[in-house]
Each structure stands twice: as structure tokens, then as C-alpha cells.
C-alpha positions as CSV (number, residue, x, y, z in Angstrom):
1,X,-33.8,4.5,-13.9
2,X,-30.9,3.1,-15.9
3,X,-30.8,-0.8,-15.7
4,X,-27.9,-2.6,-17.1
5,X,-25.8,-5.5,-16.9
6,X,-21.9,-5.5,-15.3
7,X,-19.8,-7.1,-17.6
8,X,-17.7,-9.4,-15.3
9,X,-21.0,-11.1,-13.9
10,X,-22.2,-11.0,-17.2
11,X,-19.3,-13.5,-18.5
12,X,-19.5,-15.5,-15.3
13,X,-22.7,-16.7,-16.3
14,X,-23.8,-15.6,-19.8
15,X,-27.4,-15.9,-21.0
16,X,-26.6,-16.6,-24.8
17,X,-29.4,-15.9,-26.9
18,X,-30.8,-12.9,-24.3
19,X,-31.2,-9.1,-24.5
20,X,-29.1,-7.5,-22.3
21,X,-27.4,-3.9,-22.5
22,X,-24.2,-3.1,-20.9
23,X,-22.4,-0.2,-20.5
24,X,-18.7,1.0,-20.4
25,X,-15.4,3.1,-22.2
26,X,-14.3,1.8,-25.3
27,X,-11.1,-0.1,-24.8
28,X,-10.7,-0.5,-28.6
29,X,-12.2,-0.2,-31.7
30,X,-11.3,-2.2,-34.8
31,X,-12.3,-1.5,-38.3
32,X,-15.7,0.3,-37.4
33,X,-17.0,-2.9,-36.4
34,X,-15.9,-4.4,-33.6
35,X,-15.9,-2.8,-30.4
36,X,-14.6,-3.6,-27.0
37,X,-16.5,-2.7,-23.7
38,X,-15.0,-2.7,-20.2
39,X,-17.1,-1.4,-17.3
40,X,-14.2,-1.1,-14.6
41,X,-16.3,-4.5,-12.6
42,X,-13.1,-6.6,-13.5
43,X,-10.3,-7.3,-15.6
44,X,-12.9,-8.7,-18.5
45,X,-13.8,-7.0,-21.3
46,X,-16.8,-7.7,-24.1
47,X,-16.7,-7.4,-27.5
48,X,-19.3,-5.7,-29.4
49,X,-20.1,-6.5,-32.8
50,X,-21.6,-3.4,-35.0
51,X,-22.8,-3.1,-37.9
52,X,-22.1,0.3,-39.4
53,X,-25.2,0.3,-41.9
54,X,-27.7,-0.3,-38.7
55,X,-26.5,3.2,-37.3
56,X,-25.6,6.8,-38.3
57,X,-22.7,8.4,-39.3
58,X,-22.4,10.7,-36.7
59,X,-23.1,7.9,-34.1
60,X,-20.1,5.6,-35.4
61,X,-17.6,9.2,-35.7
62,X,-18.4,9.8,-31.8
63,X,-17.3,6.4,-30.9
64,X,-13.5,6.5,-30.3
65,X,-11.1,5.1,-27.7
66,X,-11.9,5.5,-24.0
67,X,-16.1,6.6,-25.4
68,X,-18.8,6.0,-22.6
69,X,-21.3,3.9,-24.5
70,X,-24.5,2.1,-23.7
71,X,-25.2,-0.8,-25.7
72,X,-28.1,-2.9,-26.4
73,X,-28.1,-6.1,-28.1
74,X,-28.0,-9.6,-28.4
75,X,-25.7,-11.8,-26.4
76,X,-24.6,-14.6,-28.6
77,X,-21.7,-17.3,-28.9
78,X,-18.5,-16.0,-30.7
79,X,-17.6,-16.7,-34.2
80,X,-13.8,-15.2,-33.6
81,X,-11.0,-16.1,-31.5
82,X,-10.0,-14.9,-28.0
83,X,-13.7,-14.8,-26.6
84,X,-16.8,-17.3,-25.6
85,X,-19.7,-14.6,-26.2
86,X,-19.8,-11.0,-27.8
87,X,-23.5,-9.0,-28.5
88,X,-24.9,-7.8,-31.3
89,X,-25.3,-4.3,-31.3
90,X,-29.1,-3.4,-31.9
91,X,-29.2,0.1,-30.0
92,X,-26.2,2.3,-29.2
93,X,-25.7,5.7,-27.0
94,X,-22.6,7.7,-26.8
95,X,-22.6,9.2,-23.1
96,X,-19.5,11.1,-23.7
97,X,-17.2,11.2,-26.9
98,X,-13.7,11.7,-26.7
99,X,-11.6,14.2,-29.6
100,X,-8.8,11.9,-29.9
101,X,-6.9,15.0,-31.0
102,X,-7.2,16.8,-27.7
103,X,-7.6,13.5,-25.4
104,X,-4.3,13.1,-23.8
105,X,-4.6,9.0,-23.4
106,X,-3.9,7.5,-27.2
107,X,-4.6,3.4,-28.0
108,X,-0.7,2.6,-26.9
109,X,1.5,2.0,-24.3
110,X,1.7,4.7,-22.2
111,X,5.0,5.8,-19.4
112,X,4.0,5.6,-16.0
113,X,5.5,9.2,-15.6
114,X,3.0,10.0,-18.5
115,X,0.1,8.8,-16.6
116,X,1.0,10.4,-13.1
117,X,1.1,13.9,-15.6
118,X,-2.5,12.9,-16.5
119,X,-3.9,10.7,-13.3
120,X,-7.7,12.0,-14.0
121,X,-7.9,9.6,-16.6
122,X,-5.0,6.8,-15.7
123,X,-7.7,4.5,-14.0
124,X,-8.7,4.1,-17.4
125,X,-5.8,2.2,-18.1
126,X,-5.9,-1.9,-18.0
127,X,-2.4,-1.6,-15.5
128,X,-4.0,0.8,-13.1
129,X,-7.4,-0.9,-12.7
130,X,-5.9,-4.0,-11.9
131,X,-3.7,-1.9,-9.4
132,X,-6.5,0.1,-7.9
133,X,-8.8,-3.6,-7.9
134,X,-5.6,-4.9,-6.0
135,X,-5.7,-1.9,-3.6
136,X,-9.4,-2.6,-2.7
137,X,-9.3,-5.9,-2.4
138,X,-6.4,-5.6,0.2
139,X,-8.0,-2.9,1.6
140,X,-11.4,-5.4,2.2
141,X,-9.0,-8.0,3.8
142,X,-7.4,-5.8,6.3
143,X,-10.6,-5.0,7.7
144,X,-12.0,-8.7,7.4
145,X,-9.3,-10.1,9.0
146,X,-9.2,-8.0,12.1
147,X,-13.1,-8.2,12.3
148,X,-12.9,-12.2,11.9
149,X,-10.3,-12.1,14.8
150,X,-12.1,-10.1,17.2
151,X,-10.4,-7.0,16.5
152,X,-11.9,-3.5,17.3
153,X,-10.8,-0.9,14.5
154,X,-10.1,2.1,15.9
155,X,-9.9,5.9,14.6
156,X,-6.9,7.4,16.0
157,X,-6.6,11.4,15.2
158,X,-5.4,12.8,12.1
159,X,-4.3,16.2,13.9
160,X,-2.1,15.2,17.1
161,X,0.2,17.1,19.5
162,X,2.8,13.7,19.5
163,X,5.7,12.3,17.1
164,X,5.4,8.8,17.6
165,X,8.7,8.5,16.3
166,X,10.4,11.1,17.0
167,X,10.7,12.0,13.6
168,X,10.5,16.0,14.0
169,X,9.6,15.9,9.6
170,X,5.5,16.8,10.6
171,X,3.8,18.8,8.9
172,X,2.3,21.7,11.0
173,X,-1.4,22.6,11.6
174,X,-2.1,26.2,12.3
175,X,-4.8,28.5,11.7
176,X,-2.2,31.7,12.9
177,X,-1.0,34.5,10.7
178,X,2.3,33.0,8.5
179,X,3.7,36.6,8.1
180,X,2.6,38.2,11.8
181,X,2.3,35.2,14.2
182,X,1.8,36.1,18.3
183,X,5.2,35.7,20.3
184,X,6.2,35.1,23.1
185,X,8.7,37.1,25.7
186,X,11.4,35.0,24.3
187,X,10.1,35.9,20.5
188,X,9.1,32.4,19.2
189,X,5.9,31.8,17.9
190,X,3.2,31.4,20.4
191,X,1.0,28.6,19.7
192,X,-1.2,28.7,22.9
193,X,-2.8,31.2,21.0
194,X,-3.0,29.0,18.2
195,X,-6.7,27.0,17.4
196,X,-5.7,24.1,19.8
197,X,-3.8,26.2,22.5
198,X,-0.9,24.3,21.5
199,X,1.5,23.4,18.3
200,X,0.0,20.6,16.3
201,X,0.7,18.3,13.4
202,X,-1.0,16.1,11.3
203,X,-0.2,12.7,12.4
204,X,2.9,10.2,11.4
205,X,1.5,7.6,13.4
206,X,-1.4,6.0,15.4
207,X,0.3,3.8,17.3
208,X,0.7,5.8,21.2
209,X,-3.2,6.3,20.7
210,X,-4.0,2.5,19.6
211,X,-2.3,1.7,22.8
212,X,-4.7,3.4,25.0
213,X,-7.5,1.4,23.1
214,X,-5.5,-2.2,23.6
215,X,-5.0,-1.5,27.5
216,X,-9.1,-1.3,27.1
217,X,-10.4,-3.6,24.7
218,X,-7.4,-5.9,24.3
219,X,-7.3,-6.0,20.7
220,X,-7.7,-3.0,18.1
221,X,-6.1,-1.5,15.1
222,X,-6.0,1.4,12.9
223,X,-5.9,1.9,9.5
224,X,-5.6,5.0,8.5
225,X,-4.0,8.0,6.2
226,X,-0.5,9.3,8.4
227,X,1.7,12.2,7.1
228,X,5.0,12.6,6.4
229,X,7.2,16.3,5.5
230,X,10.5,14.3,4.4
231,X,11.6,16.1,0.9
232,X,12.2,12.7,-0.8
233,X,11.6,12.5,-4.5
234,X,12.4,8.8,-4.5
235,X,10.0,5.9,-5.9
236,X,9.7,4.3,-1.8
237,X,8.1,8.1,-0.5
238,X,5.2,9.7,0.0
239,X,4.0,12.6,2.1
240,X,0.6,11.1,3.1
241,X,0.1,7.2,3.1
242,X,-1.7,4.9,4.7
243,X,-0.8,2.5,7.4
244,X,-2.3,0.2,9.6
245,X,-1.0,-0.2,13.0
246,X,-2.6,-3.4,15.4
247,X,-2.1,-3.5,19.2
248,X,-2.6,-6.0,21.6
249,X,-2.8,-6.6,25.1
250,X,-1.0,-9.5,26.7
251,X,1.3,-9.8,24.2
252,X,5.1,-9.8,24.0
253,X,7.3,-9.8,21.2
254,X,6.7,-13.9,20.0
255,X,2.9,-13.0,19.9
256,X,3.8,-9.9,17.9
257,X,5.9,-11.8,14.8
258,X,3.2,-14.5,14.7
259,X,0.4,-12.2,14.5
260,X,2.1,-10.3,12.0
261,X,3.1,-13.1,9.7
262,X,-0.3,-14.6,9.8
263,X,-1.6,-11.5,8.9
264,X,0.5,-10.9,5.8
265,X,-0.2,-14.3,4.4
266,X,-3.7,-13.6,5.0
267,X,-3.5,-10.7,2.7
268,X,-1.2,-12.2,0.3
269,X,-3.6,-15.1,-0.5
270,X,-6.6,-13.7,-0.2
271,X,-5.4,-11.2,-3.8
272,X,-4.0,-15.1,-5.3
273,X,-7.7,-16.6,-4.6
274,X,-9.8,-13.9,-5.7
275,X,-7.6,-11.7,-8.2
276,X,-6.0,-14.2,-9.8
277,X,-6.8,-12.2,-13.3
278,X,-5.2,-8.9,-12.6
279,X,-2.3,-10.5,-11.0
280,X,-1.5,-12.5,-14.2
281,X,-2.0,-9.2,-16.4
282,X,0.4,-7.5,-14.0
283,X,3.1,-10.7,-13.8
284,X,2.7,-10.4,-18.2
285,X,3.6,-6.7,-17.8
286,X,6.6,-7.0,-15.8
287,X,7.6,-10.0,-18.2
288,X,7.4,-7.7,-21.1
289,X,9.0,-4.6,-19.6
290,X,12.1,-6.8,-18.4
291,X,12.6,-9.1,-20.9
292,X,15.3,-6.9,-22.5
293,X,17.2,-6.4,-18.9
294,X,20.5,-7.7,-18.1
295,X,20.0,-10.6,-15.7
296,X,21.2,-8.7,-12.8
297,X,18.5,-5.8,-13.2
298,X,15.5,-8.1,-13.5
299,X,13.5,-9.0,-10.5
300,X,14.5,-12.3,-8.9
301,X,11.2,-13.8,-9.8
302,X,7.6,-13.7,-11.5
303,X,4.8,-11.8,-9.7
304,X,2.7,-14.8,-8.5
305,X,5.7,-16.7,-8.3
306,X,7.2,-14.1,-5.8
307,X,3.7,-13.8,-4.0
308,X,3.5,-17.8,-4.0
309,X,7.4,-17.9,-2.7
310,X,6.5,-15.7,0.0
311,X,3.3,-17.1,1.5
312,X,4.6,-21.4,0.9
313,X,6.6,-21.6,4.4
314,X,7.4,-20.6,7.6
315,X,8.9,-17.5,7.5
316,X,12.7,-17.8,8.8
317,X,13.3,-16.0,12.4
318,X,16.8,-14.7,13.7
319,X,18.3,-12.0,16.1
320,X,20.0,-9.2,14.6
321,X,23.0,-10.0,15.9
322,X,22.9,-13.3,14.3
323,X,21.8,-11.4,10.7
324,X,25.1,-9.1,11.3
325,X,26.6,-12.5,11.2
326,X,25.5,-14.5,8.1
327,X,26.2,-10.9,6.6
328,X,29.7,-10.3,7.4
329,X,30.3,-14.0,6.8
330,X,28.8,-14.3,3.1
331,X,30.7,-14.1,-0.2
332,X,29.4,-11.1,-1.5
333,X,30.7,-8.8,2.1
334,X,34.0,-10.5,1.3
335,X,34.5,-9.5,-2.1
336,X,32.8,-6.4,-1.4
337,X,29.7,-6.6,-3.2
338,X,27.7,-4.9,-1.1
339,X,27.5,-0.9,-1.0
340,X,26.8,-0.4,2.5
341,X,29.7,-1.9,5.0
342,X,27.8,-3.5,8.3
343,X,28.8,-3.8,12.0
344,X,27.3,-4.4,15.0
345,X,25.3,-1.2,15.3
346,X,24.7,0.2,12.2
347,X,20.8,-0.4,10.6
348,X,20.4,-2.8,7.8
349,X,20.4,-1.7,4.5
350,X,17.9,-3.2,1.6
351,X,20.7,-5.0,-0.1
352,X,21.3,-6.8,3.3
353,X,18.0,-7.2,3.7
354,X,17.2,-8.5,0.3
355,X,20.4,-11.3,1.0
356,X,19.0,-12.9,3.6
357,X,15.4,-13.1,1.9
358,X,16.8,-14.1,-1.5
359,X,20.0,-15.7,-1.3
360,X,20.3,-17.1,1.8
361,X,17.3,-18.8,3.5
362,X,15.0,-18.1,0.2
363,X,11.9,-16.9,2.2
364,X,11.1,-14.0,3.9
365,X,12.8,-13.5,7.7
366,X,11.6,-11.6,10.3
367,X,14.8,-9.6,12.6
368,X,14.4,-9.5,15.9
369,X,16.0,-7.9,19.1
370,X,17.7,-4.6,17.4
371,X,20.4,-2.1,19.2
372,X,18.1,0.0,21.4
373,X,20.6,3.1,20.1
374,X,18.5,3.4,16.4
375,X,14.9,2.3,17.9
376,X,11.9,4.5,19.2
377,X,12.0,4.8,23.0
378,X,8.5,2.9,23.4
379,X,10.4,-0.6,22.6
380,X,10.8,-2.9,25.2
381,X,14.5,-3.1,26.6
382,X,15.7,-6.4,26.7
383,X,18.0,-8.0,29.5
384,X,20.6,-7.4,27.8
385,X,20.1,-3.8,28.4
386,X,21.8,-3.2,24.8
387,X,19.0,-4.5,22.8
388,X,15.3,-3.9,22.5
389,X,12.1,-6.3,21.6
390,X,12.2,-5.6,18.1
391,X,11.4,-6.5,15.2
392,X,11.5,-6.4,11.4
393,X,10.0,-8.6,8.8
394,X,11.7,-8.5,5.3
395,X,10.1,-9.6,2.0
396,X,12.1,-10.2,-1.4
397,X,12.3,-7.4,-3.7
398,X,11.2,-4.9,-1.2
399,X,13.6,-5.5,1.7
400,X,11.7,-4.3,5.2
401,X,7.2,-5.1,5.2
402,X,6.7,-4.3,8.6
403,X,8.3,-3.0,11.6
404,X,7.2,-3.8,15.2
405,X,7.7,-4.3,18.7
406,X,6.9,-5.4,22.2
407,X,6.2,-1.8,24.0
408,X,7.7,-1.1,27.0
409,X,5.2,-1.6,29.9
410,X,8.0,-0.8,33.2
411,X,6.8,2.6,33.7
412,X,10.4,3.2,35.1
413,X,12.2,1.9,32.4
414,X,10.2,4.0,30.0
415,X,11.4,7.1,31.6
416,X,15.0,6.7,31.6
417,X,14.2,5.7,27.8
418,X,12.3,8.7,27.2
419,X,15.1,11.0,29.0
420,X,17.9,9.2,27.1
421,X,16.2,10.1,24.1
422,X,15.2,13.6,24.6
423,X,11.2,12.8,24.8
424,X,9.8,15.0,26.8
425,X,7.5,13.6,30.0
426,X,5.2,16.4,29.9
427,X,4.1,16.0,26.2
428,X,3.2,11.5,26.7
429,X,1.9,11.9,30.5
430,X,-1.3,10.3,29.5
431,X,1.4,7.4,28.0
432,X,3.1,7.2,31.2
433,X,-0.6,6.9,33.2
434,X,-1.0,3.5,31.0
435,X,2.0,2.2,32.8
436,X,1.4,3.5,36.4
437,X,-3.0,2.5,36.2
438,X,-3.5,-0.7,35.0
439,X,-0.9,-1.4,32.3
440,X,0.4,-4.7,31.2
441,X,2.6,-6.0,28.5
442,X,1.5,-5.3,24.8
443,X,2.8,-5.5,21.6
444,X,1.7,-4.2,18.0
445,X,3.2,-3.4,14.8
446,X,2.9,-1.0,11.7
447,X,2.4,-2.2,8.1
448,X,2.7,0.5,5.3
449,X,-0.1,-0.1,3.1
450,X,1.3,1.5,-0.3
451,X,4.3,-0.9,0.5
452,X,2.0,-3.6,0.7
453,X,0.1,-3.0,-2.6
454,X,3.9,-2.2,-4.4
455,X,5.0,-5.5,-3.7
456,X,1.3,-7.7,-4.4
457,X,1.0,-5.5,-7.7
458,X,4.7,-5.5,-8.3
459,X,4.8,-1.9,-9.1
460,X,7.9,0.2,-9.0
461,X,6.9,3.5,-8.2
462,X,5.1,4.0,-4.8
463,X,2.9,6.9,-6.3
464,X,1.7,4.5,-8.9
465,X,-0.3,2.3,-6.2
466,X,-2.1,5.4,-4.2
467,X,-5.3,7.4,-6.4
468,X,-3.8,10.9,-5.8
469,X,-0.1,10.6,-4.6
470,X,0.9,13.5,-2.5
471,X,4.2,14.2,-2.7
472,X,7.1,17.3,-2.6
473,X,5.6,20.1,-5.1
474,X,2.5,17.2,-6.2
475,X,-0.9,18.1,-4.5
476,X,-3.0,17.6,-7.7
477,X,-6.7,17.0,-7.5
């Protein structure tokens, strides 16, 4: 049995004048003499003190940047700068070597783009620990706060026969012949003969199946990997991501923006309480990579600044047509500023989006009752009949966090949605059956996790906050 000791427990707490061995990849090594461990258990790291005459020659060769070693030794007080304790090295083991002539990471500063070429070993890196710590430790908040609220988590299907949103960019699952598919009389491809009897997709959404399990247990959510076949090479998209999607029963659209802004707060502090070390190595790196920026293409503020900006007050709360409004009324729309023009009925834009958080109220606003015209036909219709219980919550930096709504429980009004917007009955009749047995009104929303852990870690690149990014010709690993 291997026993050792975790280095960021270790530090918490250290036993000075004890025995302890601790094991880890060489971050650096200075001077063949002093070493530093980390272990991947946190952001810390532990210097090792070696003295070269103690050990062989072939012993100090192997050790090299990224090495696995074991080390034994004693724990002692520091005699240098920049650390309370290092150990003397009594006993050393090389688990694995590294040819720093062949091994593609160097002791440097390394691209991003570099590191997605060589992601086997980017978790290595100090950046991408702290992001991939970040990622779990959202990831254990999700769950926690759902669980703490009396939230069922529930697994929706990864292979459905539905586009929640109408999308039509799935991507297909099929165990037929590519080259000599069944047809039919009419000469397309006959799925009923295919595995399921039917065409399916691998999912873009749990959301129509998390309904079923709110008009039952009254509160659930998912939180799960969802797919995507949209040929986007841009730093916002990936073709499998994660999202978590909450639903809840006896709920309209108020219930719906204060759940959701609770929740993000929740997640937001939770990272400042308990990562507070990885989010001020990440806030340093963003400091040091924009430092030579003009003004205007630096971020509007720190990391934990922006984190701290966004969770401090109320978030702000306004109808679309009131966020048209401001728009079309600020300085920069009238000296044309902006790239995208804006009218009643046309989307948002990030720059827009990005005003109002930044400039205008200076904390994040949540959009509410959008034109029915550009929203899924599952949206509550308001009495307006032009508008629909919508809703939109927009961060700095970022632009749109989530995107939700208060679901349309009139079984009629559903329908005329559904034919106005070319959704075909026979496909959701179990969606309808909600409405006609039993239904009542519900609202839930969906939260993008890779979004999420972008804007905590303050990452750029989407693929830089997800292990194994899947994306148009990327499927490594």
C-alpha cells in the first residue's frame, strides 16, 4: 500500500519537525537543489530541498520538469523566501521521467492554442488546474444547492426523438447502413427500420422531459452533457456541453428570475469562499496578459472584482421593450457606436447586452417578456398576445447567463403555438397530455455550464474550460 501525505492539507496544518513523504510532478527545478512538488490537491505547491551528494547521478538526471516523484524527508521551517515549510529530502523515487527533448510542455509560458494541441498533458499546467478545480467545485455546488432545496435531480435521455428548440442542428443516431439505407415508397430513408423504429438524435436539451418530472415531484433538474451540430469555430461553441436545466411546479415567470438569480449567486460565492487561491492566480493571469492592451480591449474589471460586482446587489429587472428603450435612447446608438442597429423585434445583441450590464445600471439585469416571434413555442404567451413570459439574465463581459421561461400550461394555447411554429402534434403528444391530465403552471430555466465556468475562471476560449472539447473536426481522446 502506498501511504502519503496531500500537499494542500499538509500546508494547512504542517507538522514541522515530522517524517512525512509526499508525492507529485515536478513544477520546477532550480540548480539541482531545490525542487518544487505539486500534487494536483490545490493551488499549493512544496518545496523540496536536495542535496545532490545524498543521491545518485542517475537519480538527480531523471528528475526534470513535470517528473512523478515520491519523496521522503523531513518537514522543517524555511530558511528562504516565498514559503513557511519545505522537506528535506532523505529518500527519493522517480515514478516516471520525462526527456525534456521529446516532452512537448517546456518550463514557460505556454499559448492556449498550444495546450488544446497537447490537452493530455495541459492539466499539468498551474492555469488549467485552477480551471478544472473551478469546474468541480461549481460542479459540487450545482448539485448541493438543488439537494439543499429539495430538489430531485433527474436524468433526462441523451438519445431523444424531440428538438426542444426547434433547432433542426442535431446530430443523428443510427445504426443503418450510411451508403445503402432502407427507403421508403417515396425514396427517403426509412428509419422505422432503424434501432428505435424511429429517427433519433442525441439530445440538445432536457428541458420537455424535466417537465414531466416537475408535474410529478414538483421540483427537479438536470444536469447533464446536451449536443449540438452547429459548424461554429468560434471561442462561445461547442458540439457537446453541459447544461443544467431546473423545473418547477407552481411557478410563473417572478418565481422563475428569483430562483435563477439565487441560484447564480449561490455558485458565484461558493468559488469566492472556497477557491479564493485559484481565482487570484487566474485574476494575476488576466492582469499580466492585458496589461499591454489599449483600454478599450481590456476587460471592464478584475476577475474577483467582476465576480464580487456581480453577486453585491439585486440584480436590475426590465421588460424588453423597456431595454429596446434605454438602448435606442443612449449615446452610443446615437452616434452609432454600436454594430448591430435595434428595433422592436429584433433579438439583442452582446454589445447591447453588455450596455445595460456595464454602462448603464452597473449590475447584471435580467430581460423579461420577449416578442413571442424569436422564442420556442413552450413559452407562456402573455396578454398581450405579442409577447411571451420570458426571460434572460445578462452578466458583464459575457452578455446572456441564462435563458428561461414560464411554460405554457393552456393546452389550447400551446397548440396554436405549436401550429404557428411548425411543431408537429404527433411528435410532443405526451407534452400535450401534461396540459390536458393534471397540468398546472411551471416554470424552469437553462444555464450553460461551460458559460458559467468561462465567466468564474475568466477564460476566453470555451474549449479551454471543458477536459476534452468536442468541436467541428476536434474529437480527440
Amino acid at each position: 500500500m502506498i501511504h502519503r501525505r496531500e500537499i494542500r492539507p499538509l500546508l494547512q496544518h504542517p507538522p514541522t519537525g515530522e517524517t512525512v513523504t509526499v508525492m507529485g510532478w515536478v513544477r520546477a527545478w532550480r540548480g539541482n537543489r531545490f525542487m518544487v512538488l505539486g500534487d494536483g490537491s490545490g493551488p499549493e505547491t512544496l518545496q523540496i530541498v536536495v542535496n545532490g551528494e545524498d543521491f545518485d547521478e542517475d537519480t538527480i538526471r531523471a528528475i526534470g520538469f513535470h517528473a512523478c516523484v515520491g519523496v521522503t524527508g523531513e518537514l522543517v521551517a524555511s530558511q528562504g523566501s516565498g514559503q513557511s515549510v519545505e522537506v528535506i529530502a532523505k529518500e527519493i523515487t522517480v515514478f516516471g521521467g520525462t526527456d525534456l527533448s521529446t516532452y512537448p510542455l517546456q518550463a514557460k509560458s505556454q499559448t492556449m492554442e498550444f495546450l488544446r494541441d497537447n490537452a493530455q498533458f495541459r492539466m499539468r499546467t498551474n492555469t488549467m488546474a485552477a480551471v478544472f478545480r473551478l469546474r468541480h467545485a461549481l460542479a459540487f455546488a450545482v448539485n448541493k444547492y438543488f439537494n439543499d432545496r429539495n430538489f430531485y435531480y433527474l436524468h433526462t435521455p441523451i438519445i431523444t426523438g424531440n428538438d426542444a428548440e426547434g433547432a433542426g442542428e442535431m446530430f443523428r443516431v443510427t445504426t443503418l447502413d450510411p451508403h445503402d439505407p432502407p427507403r421508403t415508397e417515396e425514396g427517403t430513408v426509412d428509419y422505422g427500420q432503424d434501432f428505435f423504429g424511429k429517427g433519433t438524435h442525441l439530445t440538445v436539451s432536457g428541458q420537455l422531459q424535466a417537465e414531466i418530472g416537475a408535474l410529478a415531484m414538483g421540483k427537479v433538474y438536470t444536469f447533464g452533457p446536451t449536443f449540438r451540430a452547429e459548424n461554429s469555430h468560434t471561442t462561445r461553441h461547442l458540439s457537446e456541453f453541459w447544461m443544467i436545466e431546473p423545473e418547477i411546479a407552481f411557478a410563473d415567470i417572478d418565481n422563475d428570475m428569483d430562483l435563477a438569480e439565487d441560484f447564480l449567486k449561490y455558485l458565484i460565492n461558493h468559488c469566492l469562499d472556497n477557491y479564493r487561491a485559484d481565482l487570484e492566480f487566474l485574476d494575476e493571469r488576466i492582469q499580466q496578459s492585458e496589461k499591454n492592451l489599449k483600454a478599450d480591449l481590456r476587460r471592464p474589471m478584475g476577475l474577483i472584482e467582476m465576480l464580487e460586482f456581480t453577486v453585491k446587489d439585486d440584480f436590475a429587472r426590465i421588460t424588453y421593450t423597456e431595454a429596446i428603450d434605454l438602448i435606442q435612447r443612449s449615446k452610443p446608438y446615437k452616434k452609432k457606436k454600436f454594430e448591430f442597429p435595434v428595433e422592436w423585434g429584433t433579438d439583442l445583441q452582446a454589445e447591447h447586452e453588455r450596455w445595460l450590464v456595464e454602462k448603464h445600471f452597473k449590475k447584471p439585469v435580467i430581460v423579461r417578456d420577449y416578442p413571442k416571434d424569436f422564442k420556442a413555442f413552450y413559452m407562456r404567451l402573455n396578454d398581450d398576445n405579442k409577447t411571451v413570459a420570458a426571460m434572460d439574465i445578462l452578466f458583464p463581459f459575457i452578455g446572456e447567463m441564462v435563458g428561461g421561461s414560464q411554460r405554457e400550461e393552456r393546452e389550447d394555447v400551446l397548440r396554436q403555438r405549436m401550429q404557428e411554429m411548425d411543431v408537429h402534434e404527433d411528435a410532443l403528444a405526451w407534452y400535450l397530455q401534461l396540459r390536458t391530465f393534471g397540468g398546472c403552471p411551471h416554470a424552469g430555466f437553462g444555464l450553460g455550464f461551460e458559460r458559467m465556468v468561462m465567466f468564474v475562471t475568466g477564460m476566453g476560449n470555451i474549449r479551454d474550460v471543458i477536459p476534452f472539447p468536442r468541436a467541428p473536426k476536434s474529437a480527440d481522446f
